[in-house]
C-alpha positions as CSV (number, residue, x, y, z in Angstrom):
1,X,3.1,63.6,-47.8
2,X,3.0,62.2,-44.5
3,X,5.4,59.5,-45.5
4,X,7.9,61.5,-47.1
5,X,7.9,63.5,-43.6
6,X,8.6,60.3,-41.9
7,X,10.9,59.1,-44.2
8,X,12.9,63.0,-44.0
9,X,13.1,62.5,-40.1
10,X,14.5,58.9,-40.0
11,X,16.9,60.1,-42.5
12,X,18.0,63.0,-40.2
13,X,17.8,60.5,-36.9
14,X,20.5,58.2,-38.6
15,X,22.9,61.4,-39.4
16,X,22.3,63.0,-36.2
17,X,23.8,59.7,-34.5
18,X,26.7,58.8,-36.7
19,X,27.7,62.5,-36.4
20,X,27.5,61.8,-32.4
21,X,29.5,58.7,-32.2
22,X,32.3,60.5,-34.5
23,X,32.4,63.3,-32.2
24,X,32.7,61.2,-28.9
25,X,35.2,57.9,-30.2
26,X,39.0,58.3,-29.5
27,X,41.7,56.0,-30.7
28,X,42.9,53.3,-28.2
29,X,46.4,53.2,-28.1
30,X,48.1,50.0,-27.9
31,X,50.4,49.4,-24.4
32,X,53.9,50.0,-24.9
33,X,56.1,46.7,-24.8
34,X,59.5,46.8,-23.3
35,X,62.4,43.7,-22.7
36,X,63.9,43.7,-19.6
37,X,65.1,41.2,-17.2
38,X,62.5,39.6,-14.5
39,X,63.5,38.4,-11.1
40,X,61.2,37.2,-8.7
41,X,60.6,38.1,-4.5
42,X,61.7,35.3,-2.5
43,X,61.2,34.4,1.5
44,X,64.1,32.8,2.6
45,X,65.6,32.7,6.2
46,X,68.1,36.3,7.1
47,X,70.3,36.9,10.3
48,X,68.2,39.0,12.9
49,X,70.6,41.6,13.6
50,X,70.5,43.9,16.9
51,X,71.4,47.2,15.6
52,X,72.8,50.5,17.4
53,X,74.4,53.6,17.0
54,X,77.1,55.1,18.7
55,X,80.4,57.3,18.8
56,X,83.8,56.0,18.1
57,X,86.1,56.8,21.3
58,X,90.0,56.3,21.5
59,X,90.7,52.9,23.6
60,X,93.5,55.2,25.7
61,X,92.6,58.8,26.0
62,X,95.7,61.1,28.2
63,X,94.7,64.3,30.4
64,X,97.9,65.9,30.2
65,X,98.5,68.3,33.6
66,X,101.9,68.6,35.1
67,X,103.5,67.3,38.1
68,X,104.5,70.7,39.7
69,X,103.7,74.3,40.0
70,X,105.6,76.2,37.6
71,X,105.1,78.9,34.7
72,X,104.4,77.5,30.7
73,X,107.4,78.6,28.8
74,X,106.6,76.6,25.9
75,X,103.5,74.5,24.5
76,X,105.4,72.4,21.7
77,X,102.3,71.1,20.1
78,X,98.7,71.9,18.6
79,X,95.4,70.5,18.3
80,X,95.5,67.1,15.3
81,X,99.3,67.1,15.7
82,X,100.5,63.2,15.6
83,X,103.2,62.8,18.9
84,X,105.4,60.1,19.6
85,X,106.0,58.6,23.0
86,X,108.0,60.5,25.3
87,X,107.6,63.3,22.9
88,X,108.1,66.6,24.3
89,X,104.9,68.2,24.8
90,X,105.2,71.2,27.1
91,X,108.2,73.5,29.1
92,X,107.5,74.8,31.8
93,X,110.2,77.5,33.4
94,X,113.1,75.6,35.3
95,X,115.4,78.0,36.8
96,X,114.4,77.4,40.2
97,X,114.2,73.6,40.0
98,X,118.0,73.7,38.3
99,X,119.3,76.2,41.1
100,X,117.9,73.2,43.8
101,X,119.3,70.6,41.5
102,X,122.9,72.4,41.4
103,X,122.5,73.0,45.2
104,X,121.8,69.0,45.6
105,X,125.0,67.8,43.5
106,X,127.4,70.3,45.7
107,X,126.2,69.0,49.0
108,X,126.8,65.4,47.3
109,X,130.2,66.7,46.3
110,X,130.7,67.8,50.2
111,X,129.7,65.0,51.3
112,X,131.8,62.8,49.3
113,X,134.7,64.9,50.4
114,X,133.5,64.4,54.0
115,X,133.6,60.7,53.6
116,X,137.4,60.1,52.1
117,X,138.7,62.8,55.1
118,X,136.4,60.3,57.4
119,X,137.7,57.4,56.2
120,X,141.5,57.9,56.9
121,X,140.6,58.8,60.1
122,X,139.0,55.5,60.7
123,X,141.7,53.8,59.1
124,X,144.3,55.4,61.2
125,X,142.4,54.9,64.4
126,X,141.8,51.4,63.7
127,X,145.7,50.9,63.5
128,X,146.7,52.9,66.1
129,X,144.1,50.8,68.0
130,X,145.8,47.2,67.0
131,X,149.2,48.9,67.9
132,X,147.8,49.8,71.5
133,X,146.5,46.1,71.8
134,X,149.7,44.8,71.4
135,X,151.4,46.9,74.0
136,X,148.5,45.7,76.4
137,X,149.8,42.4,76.2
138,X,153.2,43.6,76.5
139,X,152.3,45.8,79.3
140,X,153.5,48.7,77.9
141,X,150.5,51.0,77.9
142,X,148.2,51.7,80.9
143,X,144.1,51.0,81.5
144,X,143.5,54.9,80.4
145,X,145.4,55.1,77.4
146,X,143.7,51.9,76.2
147,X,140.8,53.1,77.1
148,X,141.3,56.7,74.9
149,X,142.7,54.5,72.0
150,X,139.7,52.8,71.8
151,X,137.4,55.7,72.6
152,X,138.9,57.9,69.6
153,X,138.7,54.4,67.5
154,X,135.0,54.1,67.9
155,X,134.5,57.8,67.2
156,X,136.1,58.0,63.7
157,X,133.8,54.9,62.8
158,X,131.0,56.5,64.1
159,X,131.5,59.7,62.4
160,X,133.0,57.6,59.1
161,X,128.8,56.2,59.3
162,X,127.4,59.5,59.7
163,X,129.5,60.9,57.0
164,X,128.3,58.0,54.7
165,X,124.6,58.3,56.1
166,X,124.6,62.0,54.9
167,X,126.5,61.3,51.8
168,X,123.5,58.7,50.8
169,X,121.3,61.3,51.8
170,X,122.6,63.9,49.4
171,X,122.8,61.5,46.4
172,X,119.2,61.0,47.6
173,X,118.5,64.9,47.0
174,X,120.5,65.2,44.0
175,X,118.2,62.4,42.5
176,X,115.0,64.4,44.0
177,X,116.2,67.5,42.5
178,X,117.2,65.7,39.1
179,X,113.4,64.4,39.3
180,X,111.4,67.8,39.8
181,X,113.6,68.8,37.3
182,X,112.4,66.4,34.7
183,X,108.9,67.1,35.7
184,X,109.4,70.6,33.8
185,X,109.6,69.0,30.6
186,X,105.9,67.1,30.1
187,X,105.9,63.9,27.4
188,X,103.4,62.3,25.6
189,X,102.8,58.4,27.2
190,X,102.3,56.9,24.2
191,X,102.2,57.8,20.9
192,X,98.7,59.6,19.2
193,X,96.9,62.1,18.7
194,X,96.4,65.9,20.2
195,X,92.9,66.4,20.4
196,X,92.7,69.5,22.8
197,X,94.7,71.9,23.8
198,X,94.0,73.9,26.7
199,X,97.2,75.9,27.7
200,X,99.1,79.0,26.4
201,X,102.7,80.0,27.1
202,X,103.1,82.3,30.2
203,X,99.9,80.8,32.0
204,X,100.9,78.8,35.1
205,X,100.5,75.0,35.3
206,X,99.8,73.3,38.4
207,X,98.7,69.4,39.3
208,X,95.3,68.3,38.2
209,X,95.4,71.3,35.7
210,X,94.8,70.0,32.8
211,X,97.4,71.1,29.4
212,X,96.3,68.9,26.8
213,X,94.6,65.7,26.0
214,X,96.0,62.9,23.3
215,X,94.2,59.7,22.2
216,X,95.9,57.0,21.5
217,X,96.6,56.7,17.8
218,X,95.2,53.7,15.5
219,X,93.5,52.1,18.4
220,X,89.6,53.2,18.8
221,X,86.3,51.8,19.9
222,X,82.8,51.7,19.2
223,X,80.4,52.6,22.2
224,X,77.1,51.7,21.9
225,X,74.2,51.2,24.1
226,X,72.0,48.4,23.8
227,X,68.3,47.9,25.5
228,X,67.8,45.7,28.6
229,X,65.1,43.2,27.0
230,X,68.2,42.3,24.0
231,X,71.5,42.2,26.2
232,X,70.9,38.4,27.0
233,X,72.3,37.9,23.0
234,X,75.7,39.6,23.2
235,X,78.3,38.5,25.2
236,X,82.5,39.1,25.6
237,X,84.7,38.2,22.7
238,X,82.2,38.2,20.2
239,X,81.9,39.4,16.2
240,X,80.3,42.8,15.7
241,X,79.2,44.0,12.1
242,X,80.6,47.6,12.4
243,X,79.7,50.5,9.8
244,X,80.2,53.8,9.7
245,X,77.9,56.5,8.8
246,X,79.9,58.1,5.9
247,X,79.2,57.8,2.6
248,X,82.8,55.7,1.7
249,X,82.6,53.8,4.7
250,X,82.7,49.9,4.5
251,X,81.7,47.1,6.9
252,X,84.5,46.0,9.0
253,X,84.4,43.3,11.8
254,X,84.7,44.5,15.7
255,X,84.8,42.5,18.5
256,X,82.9,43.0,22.2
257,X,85.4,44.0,24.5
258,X,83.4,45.0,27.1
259,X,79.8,45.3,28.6
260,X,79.2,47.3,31.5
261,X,77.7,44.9,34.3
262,X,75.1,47.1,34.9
263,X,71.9,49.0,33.1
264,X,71.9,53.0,32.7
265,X,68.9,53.4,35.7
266,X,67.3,56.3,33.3
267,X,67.5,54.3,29.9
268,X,67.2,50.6,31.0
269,X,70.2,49.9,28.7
270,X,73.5,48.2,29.0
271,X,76.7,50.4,27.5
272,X,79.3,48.1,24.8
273,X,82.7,48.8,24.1
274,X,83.5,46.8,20.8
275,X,87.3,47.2,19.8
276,X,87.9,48.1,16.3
277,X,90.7,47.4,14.3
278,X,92.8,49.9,12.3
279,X,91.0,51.7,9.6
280,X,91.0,55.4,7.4
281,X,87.6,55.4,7.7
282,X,86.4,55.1,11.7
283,X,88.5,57.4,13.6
284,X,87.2,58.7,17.2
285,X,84.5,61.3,17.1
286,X,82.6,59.6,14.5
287,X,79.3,58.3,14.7
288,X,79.0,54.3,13.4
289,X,76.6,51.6,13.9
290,X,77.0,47.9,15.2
291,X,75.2,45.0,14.1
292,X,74.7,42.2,16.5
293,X,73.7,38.7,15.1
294,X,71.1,37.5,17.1
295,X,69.8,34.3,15.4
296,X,67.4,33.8,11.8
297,X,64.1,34.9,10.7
298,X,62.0,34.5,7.9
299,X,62.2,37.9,5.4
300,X,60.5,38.8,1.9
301,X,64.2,39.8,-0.1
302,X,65.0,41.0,-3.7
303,X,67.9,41.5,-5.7
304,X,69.4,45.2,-4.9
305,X,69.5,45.8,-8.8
306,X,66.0,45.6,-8.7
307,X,65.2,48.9,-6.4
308,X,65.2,52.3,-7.7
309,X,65.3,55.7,-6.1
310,X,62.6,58.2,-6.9
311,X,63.5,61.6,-5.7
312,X,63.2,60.6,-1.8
313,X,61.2,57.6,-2.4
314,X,62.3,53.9,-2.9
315,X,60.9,51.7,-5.6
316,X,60.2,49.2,-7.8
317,X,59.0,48.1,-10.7
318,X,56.4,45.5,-10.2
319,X,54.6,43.6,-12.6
320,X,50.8,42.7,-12.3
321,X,49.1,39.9,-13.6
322,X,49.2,41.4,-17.5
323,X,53.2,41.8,-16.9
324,X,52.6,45.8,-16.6
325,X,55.0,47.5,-14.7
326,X,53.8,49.7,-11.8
327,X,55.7,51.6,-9.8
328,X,55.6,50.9,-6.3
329,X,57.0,52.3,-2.6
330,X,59.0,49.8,-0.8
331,X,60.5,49.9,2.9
332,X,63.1,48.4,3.0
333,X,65.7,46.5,5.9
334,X,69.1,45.2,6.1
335,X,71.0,44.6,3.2
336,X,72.6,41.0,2.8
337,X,75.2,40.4,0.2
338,X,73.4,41.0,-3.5
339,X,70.0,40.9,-1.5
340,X,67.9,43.6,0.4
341,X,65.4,42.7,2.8
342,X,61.6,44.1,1.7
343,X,59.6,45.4,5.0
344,X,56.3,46.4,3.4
345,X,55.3,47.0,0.0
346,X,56.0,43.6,-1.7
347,X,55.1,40.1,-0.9
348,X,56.7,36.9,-2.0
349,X,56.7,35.5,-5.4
350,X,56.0,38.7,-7.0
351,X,58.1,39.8,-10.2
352,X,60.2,43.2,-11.0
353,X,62.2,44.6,-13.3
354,X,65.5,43.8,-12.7
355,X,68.0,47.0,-13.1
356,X,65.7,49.5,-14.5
357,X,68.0,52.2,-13.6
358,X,66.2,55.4,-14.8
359,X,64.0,54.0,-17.2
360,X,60.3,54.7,-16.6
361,X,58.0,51.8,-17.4
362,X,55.4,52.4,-15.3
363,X,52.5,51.0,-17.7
364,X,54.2,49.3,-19.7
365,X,54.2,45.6,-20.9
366,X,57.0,44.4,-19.7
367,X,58.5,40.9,-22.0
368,X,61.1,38.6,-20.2
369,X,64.8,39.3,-21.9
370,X,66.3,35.9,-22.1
């Protein structure tokens, strides 16, 4: 009896178990295998750029105020209109200025007058004056009469130069006049832009008042300010990487134009002007950022096909030892060509996926695609 017992609880022992293992086994399921194409990190020498953002100015940039006192009759332009040179810009009233201008031609007029009645007398007193010399010789005329011939001789030339002294100064005033009447029509200087606008018909313009400003059109520059410890690397005349912040903006070329000779005393930096060439996509106002080359150093770069975006995060796929991909953060620097520089989160010789686009394969066997 005893040994049936025995043999009953073994029995029971052994089902008690297998029903155990059954209950706490799970399938294993095999890793998903994927093709895709490999590449591998590399370290390989990259330009060492100086980099800094700034705002795009016009090169020439007009105050517009008017020469002389005088009420707005017209402003012919608005703010973003395109002008030409010597474009009429503003009106201002004339009456008086045309009144002094008509007054100025009359007196020239006079005075013109003033110098043909002058210069007959001259004549005649000049010839009247020979005539008396030859009847001194003849001694037909006396001491006194010579004396008056001459007197009255030297008079009309006299008064024939003050007639022509006035007459100059006339034509002088008519020119004056003609001048502060052109001041009452105000042109653009060259050809641009309006970007302000700050006067209104019936408002009175005056010198150093300003009416308007204009930037010179097509021809803009990057100013940027660059810190004390780097300014040793950039000098006059030379190539500037130049990119604007916009989402269609490309990388043009600029070129240094000018560095102020001395640092900001607040900011320890030195300010650059870099021209800029003619382009739809950098126009003054905007922000852009320049580029400096400033020698090689040694980077960790990678194919820009391999990098993905993850919501707000940037990735890739990297493989381990087994060939799993794992998804992983990367910082990333300047861009070069096909190649992106890698800042933290890779190192070199390390493989990704190449162009995974928005496959997910994080744990999955990744085999090379020939």
């Amino acid at each position: 009896m005893k040994n049936l017992v025995s043999g009953f609880l073994m029995v029971f022992s052994a089902m008690l178990l297998a029903g155990c293992d059954g209950a706490n086994s799970t399938p294993v399921s095999p890793v998903q295998t994927v093709n895709a194409r490999v590449v591998e990190s590399q370290q390989r020498q990259v330009p060492q750029m100086i980099q800094s953002t700034g705002t795009i100015h016009a090169r020439e940039t007009a105050i517009i105020s008017a020469q002389i006192m005088g009420r707005i009759q017209q402003v012919l332009v608005r703010e973003g209109d395109e002008v030409r040179a010597g474009q009429s810009l503003v009106i201002l009233d004339d009456a008086s200025m045309r009144a002094s201008a008509d007054q100025a031609q009359a007196g020239e007029q006079a005075a013109r007058s003033q110098i043909t009645a002058a210069e007959t007398d001259a004549k005649l007193a000049a010839s009247t004056l020979e005539r008396y010399r030859q009847l001194e010789v003849q001694k037909s005329v006396s001491p006194q009469e010579m004396d008056e011939v001459t007197r009255r001789a030297e008079a009309a030339t006299a008064r024939l130069e003050a007639v022509r002294a006035q007459s100059d100064a006339a034509r002088a005033q008519v020119a004056g006049a003609h001048t502060m009447l052109g001041y009452t029509r105000i042109v653009a200087p060259f050809a641009g832009v309006v970007t302000a606008r700050m006067a209104d018909p019936g408002t009175m313009a005056a010198p150093g008042v300003s009416l308007l400003q204009i930037d010179q059109a097509g021809v803009v520059q990057l100013q940027v300010t660059v810190d004390e410890s780097l300014i040793a690397a950039i000098r006059k005349g030379m190539k500037v990487q130049v990119a604007g912040n916009s989402a269609d903006s490309s990388t043009i070329d600029g070129t240094v134009a000018e560095i102020m000779p001395a640092a900001d005393p607040a900011s320890h930096s030195f300010l650059i002007k870099i021209d800029l060439p003619p382009s739809n996509h950098l126009r003054a106002g905007m922000y852009a950022t320049a580029s400096f080359n400033n020698g090689v150093r040694q980077a960790i770069v990678v194919p820009r096909t391999a990098i993905v975006n993850r919501g707000s995060l940037i990735c890739g796929y990297v493989l381990d030892s087994q060939g799993i991909a794992q998804l992983r953060t990367l910082t990333l620097g300047a861009e070069q060509a096909d190649f992106v520089e890698v800042l933290s989160g890779l190192s070199s010789g390390e493989k990704l996926v190449d162009g995974p686009e928005d496959r997910d394969l994080a744990g999955k066997r990744v085999e090379v695609q020939p």
